[in-house]
N, C-alpha and C positions, 0 to 999 in steps of 0.2 A: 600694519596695514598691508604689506608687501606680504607676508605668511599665510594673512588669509587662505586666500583664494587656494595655496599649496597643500594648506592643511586641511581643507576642505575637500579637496579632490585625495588626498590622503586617506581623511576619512571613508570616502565612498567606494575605495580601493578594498580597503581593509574592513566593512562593517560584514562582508559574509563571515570572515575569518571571527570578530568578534562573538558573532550569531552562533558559533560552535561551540562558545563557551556556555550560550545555557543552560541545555540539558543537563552538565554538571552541576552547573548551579543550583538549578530545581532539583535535583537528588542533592543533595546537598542543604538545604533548606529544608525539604522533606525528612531526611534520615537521620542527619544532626542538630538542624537546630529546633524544627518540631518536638521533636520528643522530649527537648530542655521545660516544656511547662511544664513537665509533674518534676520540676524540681520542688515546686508548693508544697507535695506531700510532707516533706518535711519539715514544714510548719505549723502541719497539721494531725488531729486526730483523725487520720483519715477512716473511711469506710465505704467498701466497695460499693454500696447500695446507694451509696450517698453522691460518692462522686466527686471531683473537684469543687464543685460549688453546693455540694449538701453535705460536706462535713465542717466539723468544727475547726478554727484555727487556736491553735494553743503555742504560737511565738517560736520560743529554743527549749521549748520541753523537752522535746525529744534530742536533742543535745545535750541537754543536761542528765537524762537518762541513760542513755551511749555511756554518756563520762562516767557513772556511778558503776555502771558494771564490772565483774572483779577483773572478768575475760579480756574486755576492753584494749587491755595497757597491755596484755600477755601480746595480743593479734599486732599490734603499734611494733612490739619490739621483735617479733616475729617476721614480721615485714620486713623495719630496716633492717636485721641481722640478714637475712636470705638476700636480698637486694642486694646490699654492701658487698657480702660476698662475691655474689653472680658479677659486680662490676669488676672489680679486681680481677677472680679468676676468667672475666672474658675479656680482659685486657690482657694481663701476664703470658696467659697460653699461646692467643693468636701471636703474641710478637714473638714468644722462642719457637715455635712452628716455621712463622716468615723467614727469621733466620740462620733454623736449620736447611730451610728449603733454598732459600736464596745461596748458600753454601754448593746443592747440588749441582755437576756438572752436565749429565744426561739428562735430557728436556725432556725425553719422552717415560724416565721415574719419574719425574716431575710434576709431571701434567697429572699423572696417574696418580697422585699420590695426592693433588691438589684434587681430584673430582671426586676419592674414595672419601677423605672427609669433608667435602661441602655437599656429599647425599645425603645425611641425617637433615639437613636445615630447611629441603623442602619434603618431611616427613611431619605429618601433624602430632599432637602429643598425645591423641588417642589410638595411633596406633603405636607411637615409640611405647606406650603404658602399658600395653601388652605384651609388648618384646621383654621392658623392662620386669613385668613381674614375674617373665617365665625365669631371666635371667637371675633375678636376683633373689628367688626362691630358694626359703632353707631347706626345704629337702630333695627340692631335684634342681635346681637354679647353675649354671655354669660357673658360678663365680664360688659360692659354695662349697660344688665339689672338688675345687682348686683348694678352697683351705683347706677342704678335709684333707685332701691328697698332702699338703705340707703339715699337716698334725691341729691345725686349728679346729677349734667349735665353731659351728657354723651360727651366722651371723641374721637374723632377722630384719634387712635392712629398712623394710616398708611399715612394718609396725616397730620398729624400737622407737622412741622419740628422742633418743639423743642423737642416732644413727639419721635420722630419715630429713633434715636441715642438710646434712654434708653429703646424704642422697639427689636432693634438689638438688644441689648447686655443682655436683659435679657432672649429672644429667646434661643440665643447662648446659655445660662447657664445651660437653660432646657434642652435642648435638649443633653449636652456633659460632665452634672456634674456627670450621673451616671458611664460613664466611670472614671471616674478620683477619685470618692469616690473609686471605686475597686482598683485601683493602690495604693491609702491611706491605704485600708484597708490591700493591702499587707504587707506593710509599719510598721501596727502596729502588724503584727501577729512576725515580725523578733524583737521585745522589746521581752529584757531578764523578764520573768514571775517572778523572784526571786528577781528584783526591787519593785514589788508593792506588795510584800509577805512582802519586808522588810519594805516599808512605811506604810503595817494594819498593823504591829505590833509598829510601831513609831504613830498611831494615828491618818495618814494622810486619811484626808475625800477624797470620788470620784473625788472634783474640785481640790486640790492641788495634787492629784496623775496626774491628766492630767496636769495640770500646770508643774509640777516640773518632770515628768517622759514621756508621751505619747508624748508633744510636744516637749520637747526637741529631745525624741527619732526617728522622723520621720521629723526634720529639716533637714538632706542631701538628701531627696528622694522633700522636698517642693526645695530647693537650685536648686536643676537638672531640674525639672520641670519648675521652673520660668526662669532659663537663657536660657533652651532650646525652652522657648518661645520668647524668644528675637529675636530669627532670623525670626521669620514670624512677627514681629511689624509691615510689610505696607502688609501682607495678612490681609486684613479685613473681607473675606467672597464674593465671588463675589456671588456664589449660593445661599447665603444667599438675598443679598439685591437687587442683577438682580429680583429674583422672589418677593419682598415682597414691592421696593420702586415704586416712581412715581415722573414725572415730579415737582409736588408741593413741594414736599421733598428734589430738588439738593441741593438745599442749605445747607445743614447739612446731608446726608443720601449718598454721594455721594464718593464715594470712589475711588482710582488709576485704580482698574481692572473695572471699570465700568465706568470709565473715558475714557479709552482706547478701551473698546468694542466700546462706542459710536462715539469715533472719527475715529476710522479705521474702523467700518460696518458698522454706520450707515449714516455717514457725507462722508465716503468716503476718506479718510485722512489717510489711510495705511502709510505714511510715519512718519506724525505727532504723530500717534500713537504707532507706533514700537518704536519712540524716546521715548515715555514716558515707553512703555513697559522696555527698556533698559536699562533707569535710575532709575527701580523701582528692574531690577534685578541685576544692579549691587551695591544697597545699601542695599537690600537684602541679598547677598554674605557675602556681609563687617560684617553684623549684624550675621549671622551666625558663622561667624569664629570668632569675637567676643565671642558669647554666647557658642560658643565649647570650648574657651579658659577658660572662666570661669566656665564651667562645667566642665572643666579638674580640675581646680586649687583649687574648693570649694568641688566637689562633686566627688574627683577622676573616672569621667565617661571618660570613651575613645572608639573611634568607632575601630580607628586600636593600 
């Protein structure tokens, strides 16, 4: 009874403040969760003339359609292999980067060294795609002429399909390690200084102070980062490999969202494709709430 009155005047303090949150809201409701009812096409035989409510419903046809495809299971393993990878190699990289950095003395290589790679990360992938095909071009491409220069055949990196999986993924690295060395480097600035004061006086050289002090010390910040990558496992990149693959390459370069672009815009198969859409975002979800549980449970991280 006594709170009343405080929470109420509380309130009438605070409802302009609340009032700001609308606009979000309504774009929010508008942009995301509006456009969740053509999730139905996927239960449907859909047809543009018809409409949501003038075509036919035909249940998990089109699921069971998805599954019978040969390509199918190629695009599933396509996915997780490029994902898997891109997690690793964008965990591995930024931390021996952090490390080499955190080593340097001179702040001002430092700084310099920290801004020349976090420039690729606010570059989009339709113009890195340009850069990358001038570069990695077998007959005039930079990279190329380095082999030839050392006696090698030059290399076809964009159309070979064995080659253009470990093209993605090492793209990806360059392009998003410099963000992720900064996050490390936070990482090591919160280690207690009075740890490696007590291991020069115990003896311990630069390699076993990192062993026994730096890595340990920035293990809950790698923990959060790897499970919170666990929920995008079938994000592979659509921006990525829409601008960079080609027909030559489905085979191995072919991934869920680009599976999907092609069957509902380009084949014409909105239905077939919202079904795949569906089943990529409802195991998506799963792997989320997953990877938020273990980021609870290893790295006390919580959203709410």
């Amino acid at each position: 009874m006594t709170n009343a009155p405080g929470s109420r005047r509380k309130w009438i303090l605070e409802w302009p403040l609340h009032l700001m949150l609308l606009p979000g809201l309504v774009m929010i409701v508008i942009f995301c969760y509006g456009p969740m009812v053509g999730v139905v096409i996927a239960f449907q035989r859909f047809l543009p003339t018809g409409g949501l409510f003038g075509s036919k419903w035909i249940g998990i046809d089109n699921f069971k359609y998805v599954y019978s495809l040969p390509e199918t299971m190629h695009v599933i393993l396509n996915t997780l292999f490029i994902s898997v990878m891109k997690i690793v190699a964008g965990i591995v990289a930024p931390i021996i980067t952090a490390l080499l950095l955190n080593e340097l003395r001179k702040k001002a290589f430092k700084r310099t060294v920290q801004t020349i790679i976090y420039m690729p990360h606010f570059l989009s992938w339709v113009i890195l795609s340009g850069i990358l095909i001038d570069v990695l071009s077998p007959n005039s491409g930079m990279v190329n002429q380095f082999l030839k220069w050392l006696g090698f055949q030059p290399i076809f990196f964009l159309g070979d399909k064995s080659w253009f999986p470990f093209v993605l993924v090492g793209t990806d690295v360059w392009k998003e390690f410099g963000f992720g060395t900064i996050i490390y480097l936070a990482a090591l600035t919160g280690i207690n200084p009075a740890l490696y004061e007590a291991a020069v006086i115990d003896g311990a050289s630069r390699l076993k102070q990192t062993l026994y002090i730096t890595l340990p010390g920035i293990v809950p910040i790698v923990i959060l980062m790897l499970t919170l990558s666990l929920g995008s496992v079938l994000n592979a990149g659509f921006d990525q490999v829409f601008n960079l693959y080609s027909p030559t390459v489905y085979e191995t370069g072919d991934i869920l969202d680009t599976y999907v672009f092609r069957m509902a815009l380009i084949n014409g198969q909105l239905d077939v494709g919202t079904a795949v859409g569906l089943f990529k975002s409802v195991i998506s979800l799963l792997l989320i709430s997953v990877s938020y549980f273990f980021a609870y449970r290893f790295a006390n991280y919580r959203i709410f």
